[in-house]
TISETOR-184727 format. One record per residue: x, z, y of N, C-alpha, C in turn; residue in three letters. Coordinates in steps of 0.1 Angstrom, whole numbers, plus 5000, padded with zeros to 4 digits. Atoms other than C-alpha are relative to their C-alpha. Layout:
XZYXZYXZYALA;...
//
This chain:
500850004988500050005000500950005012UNK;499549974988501149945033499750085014UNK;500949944994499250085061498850084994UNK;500949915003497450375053499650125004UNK;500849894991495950625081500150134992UNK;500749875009496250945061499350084997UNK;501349954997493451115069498549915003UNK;501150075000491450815066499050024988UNK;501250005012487850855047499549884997UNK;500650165005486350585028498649985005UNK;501949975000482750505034499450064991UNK;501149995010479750585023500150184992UNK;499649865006480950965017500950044995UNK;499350005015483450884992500950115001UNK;498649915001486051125009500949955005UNK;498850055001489651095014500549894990UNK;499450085010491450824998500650064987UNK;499049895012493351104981498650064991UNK;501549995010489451204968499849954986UNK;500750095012488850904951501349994992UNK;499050075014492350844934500050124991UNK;500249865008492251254921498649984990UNK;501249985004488751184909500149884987UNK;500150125009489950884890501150084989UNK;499049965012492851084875499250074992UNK;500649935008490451354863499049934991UNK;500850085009488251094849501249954980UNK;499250095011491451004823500749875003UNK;500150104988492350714848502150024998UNK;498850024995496450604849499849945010UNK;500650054985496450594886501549985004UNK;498550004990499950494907499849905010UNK;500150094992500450374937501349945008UNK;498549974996503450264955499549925016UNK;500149994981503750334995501249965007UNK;499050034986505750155022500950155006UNK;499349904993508350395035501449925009UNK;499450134991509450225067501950075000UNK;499050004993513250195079500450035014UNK;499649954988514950335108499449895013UNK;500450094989514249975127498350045002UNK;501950045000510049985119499750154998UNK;500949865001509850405121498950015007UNK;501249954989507550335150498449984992UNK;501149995011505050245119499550124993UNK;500549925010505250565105498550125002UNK;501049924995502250735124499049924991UNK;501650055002499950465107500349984983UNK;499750015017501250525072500850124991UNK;499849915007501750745040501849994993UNK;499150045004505450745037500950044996UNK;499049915016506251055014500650135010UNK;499249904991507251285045499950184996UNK;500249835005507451655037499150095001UNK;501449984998504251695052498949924991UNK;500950065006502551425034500050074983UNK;499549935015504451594998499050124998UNK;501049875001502551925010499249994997UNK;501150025000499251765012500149974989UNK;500150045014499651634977500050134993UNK;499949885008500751964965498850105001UNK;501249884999498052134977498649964996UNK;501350045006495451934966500350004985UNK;499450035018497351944932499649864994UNK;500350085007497251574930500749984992UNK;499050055012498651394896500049865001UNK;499850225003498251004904501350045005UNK;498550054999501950864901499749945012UNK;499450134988503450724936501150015001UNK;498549984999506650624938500149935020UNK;500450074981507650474980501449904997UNK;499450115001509350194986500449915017UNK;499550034990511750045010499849855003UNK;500450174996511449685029501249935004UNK;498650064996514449455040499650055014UNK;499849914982515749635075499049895007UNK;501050094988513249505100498749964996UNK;501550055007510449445079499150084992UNK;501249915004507449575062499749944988UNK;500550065015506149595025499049985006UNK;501250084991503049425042498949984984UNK;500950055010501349355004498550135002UNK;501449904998497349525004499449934986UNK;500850055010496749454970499450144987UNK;500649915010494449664943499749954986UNK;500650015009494249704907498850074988UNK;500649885011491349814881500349934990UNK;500150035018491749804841501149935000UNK;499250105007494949654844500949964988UNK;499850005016496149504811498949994990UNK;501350015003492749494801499749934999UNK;500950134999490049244792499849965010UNK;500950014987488249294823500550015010UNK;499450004986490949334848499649955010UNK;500250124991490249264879501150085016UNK;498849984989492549274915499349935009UNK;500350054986491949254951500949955007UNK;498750104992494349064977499149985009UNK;500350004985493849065012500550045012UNK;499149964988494549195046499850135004UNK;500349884993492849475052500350154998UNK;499449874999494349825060499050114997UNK;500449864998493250165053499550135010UNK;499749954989492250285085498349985006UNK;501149994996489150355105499249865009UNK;500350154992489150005126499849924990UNK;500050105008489849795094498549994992UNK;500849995008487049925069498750045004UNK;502050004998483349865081499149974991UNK;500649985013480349935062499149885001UNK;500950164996478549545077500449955008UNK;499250064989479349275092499049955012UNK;500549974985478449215128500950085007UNK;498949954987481149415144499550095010UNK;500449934989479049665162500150125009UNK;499549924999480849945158501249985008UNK;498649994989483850055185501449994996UNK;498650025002487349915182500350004985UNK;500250065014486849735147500649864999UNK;499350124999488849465132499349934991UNK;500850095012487349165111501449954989UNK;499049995012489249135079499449924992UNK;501150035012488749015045500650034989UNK;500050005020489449065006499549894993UNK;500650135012489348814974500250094989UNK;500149955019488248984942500549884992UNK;499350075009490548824916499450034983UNK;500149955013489548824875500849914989UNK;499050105012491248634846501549945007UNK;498950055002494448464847501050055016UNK;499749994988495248504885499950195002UNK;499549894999494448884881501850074991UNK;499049965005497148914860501950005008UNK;498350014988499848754884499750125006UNK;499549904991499149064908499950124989UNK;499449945010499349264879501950034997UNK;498750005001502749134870500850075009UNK;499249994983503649134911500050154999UNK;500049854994502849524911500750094989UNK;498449965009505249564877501050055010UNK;498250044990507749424896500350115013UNK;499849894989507149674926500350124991UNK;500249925008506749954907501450044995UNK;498649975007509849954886501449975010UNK;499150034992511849824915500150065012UNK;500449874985510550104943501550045002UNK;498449934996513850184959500150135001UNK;499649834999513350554963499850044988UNK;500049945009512350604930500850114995UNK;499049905007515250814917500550115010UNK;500149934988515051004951499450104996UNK;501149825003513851414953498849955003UNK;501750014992511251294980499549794996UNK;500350125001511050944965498949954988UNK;500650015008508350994941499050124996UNK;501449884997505251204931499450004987UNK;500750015012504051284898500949924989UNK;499550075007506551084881501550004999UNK;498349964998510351034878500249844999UNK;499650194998512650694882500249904982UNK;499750035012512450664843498649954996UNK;500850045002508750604842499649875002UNK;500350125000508450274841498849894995UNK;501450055008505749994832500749914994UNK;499650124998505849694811499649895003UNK;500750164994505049334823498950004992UNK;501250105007501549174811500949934987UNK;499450105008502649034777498949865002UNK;500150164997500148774782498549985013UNK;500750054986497548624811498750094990UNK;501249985002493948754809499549855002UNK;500950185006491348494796499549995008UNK;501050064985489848284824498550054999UNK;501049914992486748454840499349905009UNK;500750074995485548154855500349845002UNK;499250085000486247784867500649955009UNK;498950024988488047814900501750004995UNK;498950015006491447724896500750095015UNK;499249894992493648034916501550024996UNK;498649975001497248054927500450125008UNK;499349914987499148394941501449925002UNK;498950004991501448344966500750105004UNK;499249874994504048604979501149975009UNK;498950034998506848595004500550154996UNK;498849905003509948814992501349965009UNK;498850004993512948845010501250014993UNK;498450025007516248714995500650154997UNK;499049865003518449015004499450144991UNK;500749905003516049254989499349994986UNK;500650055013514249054959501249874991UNK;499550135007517048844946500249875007UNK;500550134997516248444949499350035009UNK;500750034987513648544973498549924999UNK;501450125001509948344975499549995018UNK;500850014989508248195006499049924998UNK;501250115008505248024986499250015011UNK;501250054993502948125014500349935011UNK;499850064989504547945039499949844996UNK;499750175002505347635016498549994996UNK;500950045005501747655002498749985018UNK;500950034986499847685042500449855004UNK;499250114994502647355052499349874990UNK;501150085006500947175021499049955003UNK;501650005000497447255024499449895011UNK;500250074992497547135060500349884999UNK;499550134997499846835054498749924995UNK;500750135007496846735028498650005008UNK;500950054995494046775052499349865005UNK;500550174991491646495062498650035004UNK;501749954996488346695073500650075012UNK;500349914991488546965088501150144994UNK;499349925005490947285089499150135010UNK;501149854994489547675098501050104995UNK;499149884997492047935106499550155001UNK;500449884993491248315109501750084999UNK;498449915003494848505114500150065016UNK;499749884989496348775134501149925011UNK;499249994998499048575146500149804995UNK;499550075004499748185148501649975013UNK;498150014996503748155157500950004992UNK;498750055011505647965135499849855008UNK;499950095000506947635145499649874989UNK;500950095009506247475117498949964994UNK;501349985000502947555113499549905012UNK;500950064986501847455150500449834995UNK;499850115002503947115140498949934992UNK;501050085011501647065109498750005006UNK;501150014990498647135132499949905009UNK;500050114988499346885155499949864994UNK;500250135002499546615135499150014992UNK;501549985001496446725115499049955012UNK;500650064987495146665150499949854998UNK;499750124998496746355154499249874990UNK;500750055012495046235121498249984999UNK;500850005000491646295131499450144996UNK;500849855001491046685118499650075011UNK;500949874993488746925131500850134997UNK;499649905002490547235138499950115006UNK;500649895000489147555141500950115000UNK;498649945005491347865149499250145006UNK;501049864998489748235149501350065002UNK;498549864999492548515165499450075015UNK;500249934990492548795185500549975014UNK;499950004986491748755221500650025010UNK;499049925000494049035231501350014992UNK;499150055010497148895212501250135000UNK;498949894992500349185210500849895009UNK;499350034994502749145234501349944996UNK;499350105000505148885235501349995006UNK;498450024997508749015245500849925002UNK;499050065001510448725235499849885013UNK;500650154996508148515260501249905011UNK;499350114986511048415290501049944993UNK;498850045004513448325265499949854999UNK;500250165001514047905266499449974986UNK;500150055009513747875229498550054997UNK;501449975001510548035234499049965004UNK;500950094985509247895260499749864993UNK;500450165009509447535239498750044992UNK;500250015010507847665211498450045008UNK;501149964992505047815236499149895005UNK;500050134994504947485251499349934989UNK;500850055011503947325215498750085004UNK;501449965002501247545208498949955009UNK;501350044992499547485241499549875000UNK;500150095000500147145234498549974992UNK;501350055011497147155206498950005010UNK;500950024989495147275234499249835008UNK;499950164992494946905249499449894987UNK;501050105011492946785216498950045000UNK;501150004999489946735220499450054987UNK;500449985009489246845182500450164996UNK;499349895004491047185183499150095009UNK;501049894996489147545192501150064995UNK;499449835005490847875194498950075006UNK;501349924998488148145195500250155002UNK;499949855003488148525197498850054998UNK;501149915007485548725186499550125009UNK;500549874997483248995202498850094999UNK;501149995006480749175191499150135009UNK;500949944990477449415207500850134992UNK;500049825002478149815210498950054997UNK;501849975000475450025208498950025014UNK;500750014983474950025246499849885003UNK;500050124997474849645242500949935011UNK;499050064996477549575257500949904994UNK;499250095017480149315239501650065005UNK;498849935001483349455230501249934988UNK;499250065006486349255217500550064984UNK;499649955009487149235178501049964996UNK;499350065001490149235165500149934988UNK;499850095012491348955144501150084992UNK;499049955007492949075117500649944987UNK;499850095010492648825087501149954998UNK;499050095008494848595070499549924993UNK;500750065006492748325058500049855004UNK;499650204994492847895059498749954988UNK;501450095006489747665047500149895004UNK;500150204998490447295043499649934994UNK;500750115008488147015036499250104997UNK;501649945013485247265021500650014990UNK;499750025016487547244989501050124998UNK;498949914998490847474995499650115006UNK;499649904988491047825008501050114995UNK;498949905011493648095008499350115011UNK;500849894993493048485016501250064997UNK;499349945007495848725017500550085014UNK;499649954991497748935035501349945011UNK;498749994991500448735051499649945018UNK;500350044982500148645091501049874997UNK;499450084995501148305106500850025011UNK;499049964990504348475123501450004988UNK;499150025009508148425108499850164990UNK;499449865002508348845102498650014982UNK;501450055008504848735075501149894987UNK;499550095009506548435061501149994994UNK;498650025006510048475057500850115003UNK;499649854997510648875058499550124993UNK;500949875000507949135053499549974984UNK;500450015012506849155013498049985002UNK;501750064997503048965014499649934984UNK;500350005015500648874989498949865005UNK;501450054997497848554992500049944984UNK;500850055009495448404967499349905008UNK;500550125004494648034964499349924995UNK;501150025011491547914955500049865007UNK;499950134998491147534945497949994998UNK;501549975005486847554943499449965014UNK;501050074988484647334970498750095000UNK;501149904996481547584961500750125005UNK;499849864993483547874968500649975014UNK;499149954987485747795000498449915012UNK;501050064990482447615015498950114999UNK;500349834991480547955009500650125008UNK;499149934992483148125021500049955015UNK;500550094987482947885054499050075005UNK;501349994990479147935059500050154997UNK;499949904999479748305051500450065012UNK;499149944991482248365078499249935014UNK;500950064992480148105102498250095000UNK;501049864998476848335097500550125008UNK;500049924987478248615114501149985009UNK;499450044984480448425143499349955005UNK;501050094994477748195152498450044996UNK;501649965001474548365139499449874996UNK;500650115006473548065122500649964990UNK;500150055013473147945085500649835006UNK;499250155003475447615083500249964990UNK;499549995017475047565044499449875004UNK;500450175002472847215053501249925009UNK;499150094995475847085076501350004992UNK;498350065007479146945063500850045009UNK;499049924989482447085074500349985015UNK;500250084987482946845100498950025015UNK;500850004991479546885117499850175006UNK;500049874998480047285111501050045012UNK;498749994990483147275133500149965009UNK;500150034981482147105163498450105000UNK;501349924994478747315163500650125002UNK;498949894997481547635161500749975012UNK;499850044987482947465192499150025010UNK;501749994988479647405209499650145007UNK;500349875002478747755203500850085005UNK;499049884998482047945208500749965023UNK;499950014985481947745247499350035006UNK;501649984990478647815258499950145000UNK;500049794999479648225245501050015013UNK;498849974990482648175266499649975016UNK;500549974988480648055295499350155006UNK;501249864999478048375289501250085002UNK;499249874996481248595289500649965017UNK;499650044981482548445324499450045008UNK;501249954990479348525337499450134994UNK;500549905005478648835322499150084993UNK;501450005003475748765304501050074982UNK;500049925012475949015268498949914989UNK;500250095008473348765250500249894996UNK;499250075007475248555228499049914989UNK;500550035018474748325196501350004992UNK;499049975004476848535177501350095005UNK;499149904996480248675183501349935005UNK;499150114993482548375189500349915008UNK;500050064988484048265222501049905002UNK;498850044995486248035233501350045008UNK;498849964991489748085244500549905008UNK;499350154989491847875271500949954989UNK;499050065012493647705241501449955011UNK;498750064993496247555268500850115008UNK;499249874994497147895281499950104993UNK;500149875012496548085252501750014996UNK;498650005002499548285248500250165001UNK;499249874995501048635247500850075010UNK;499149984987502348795280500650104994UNK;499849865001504149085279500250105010UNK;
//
């Protein structure tokens, strides 16, 4: 786990997070988890996560919990970033989640609409057969390779000898979407290293010829915007959901930055491209900005991926991330009119991608006029941004 509030409660009553894993050990339940424990560069993370501190050890002790966690280090400068869950694993019925969303009182809402105060929109992919088992494997591989393990404060319930072993073989398919995980790893830290999600986003786009639909925290990679633009150039509809409020942008006066700044806005100047932000009613009816928090891509109605990594280098070629790949035109086109029902308040299952993505246009300029003028009745939650000045100050 990466980000994990520690005093965060689940919905719906459940308790502390430490609740439900105790409740699952006492059920008979082999529970472990393995926790991010930042580095001296990324300690300014450690307020929003469980990272084994002498205080957090206490709280364990005193609750007398027995789920195994071992914590785990990230290459200097970076973050174990993966948000993935397993039940039954090894099992018939395995199944694993993959996604973006944090542990924390903004991430985890109990409906969608966004109505509640300083809430992020996220998402999750329930995984089962063959594809649960890769994040199976993937959390072997963490697990046995937690760097603190053999540490006093680097483990909990367990010692550096407890080990798991791999999946001997895939769980039986569960359906007929065909699903790939992706992960980036970091050379110096994993060996060889992986950056599947970067080479599998550079793909997806290269093979567009409809339409493409972005939701992410974060587009700043040059090569990405590159593949965007000539998606453009080709005739795609491109759709790009991110927070409004972007972080701040340090690096912004630097030249080499400035270029790459200069691209981006450049998509702005196509007439087929939308960047959008999101904002949803309070309870005083007011509208109140949500944050984007996702990691998610939808091309052609046929492709989509879901996972935790951001379109920023420290995502693709740094931070340990996890996505899932789904090849299935019924699923990533419900998925589509899913995520278009609550940004535009309107059912888009009788339009085609194409016609769905300029009415997401239509829609997200006529919110962005109502917000100019101060008008709180919307259709929906999605506004337009200045795509040609969209950018990070700092």
């Amino acid at each position: 786990m990466a980000f994990v509030t520690p005093d965060f409660r689940m919905p719906d009553g459940q308790g502390e997070l430490f609740d439900v894993l105790d409740a699952a050990v006492a059920r008979g339940l082999d529970v472990r988890v393995v926790f991010w424990r930042p580095n001296p560069e990324t300690s300014r993370f450690e307020p929003r996560t469980f990272f084994g501190s002498a205080q957090h050890r206490a709280k364990l002790a005193a609750r007398g919990s027995r789920f195994r966690t071992r914590w785990d280090r990230a290459q200097a400068g970076f973050c174990q970033h993966q948000k993935s869950w397993l039940i039954d694993a090894g099992e018939a019925g395995e199944v694993a989640f993959v996604g973006g969303i944090n542990l924390n009182p903004h991430s985890v809402v109990s409906a969608p609409g966004h109505a509640g105060a300083d809430q992020h929109h996220d998402a999750y992919l329930e995984l089962a057969g063959p594809a649960a088992s890769d994040v199976h494997a993937n959390f072997v591989q963490r697990w046995n390779g937690a760097s603190e393990r053999d540490l006093a404060d680097g483990a909990w319930g367990c010692d550096g000898d407890d080990d798991l072993a791999a999946p001997a073989e895939a769980s039986t398919p569960r359906g007929t979407s065909r699903v790939q995980v992706q992960r980036t790893l970091h050379a110096a830290r994993y060996g060889a290293g992986e950056r599947s999600i970067f080479d599998q986003y550079r793909l997806a786009i290269g093979a567009a010829r409809r339409t493409i639909y972005i939701e992410n925290q974060a587009l700043d990679v040059l090569e990405i915007v590159d593949d965007l633009s000539a998606a453009l150039d080709r005739g795609v509809e491109v759709v790009a959901v991110a927070p409004a409020d972007p972080e701040p942008d340090f690096a912004a006066g630097q030249p080499e930055r400035q270029a790459f700044l200069a691209a981006r806005a450049a998509l702005g100047r196509h007439d087929r491209f939308t960047v959008a932000g999101l904002a949803g009613l309070d309870a005083g009816g007011a509208r109140r900005d949500v944050y984007v928090h996702a990691k998610l891509m939808i091309v052609d109605d046929a492709w989509a991926t879901i996972g935790s990594g951001n379109l920023h280098s420290y995502s693709l070629f740094g931070s340990t991330e996890m996505n899932a790949s789904v090849w299935d035109a019924d699923f990533a086109r419900a998925l589509r009119c899913e995520l278009f029902v609550e940004h535009l308040g309107l059912d888009t299952s009788e339009l085609d991608d194409r016609a769905a993505a300029r009415l997401f246009r239509r829609i997200a300029r006529e919110n962005r006029r109502k917000r100019e003028a101060g008008e709180a009745a919307w259709q929906g939650l999605a506004f337009e941004l200045d795509a040609v000045a969209w950018r990070a100050e700092p």
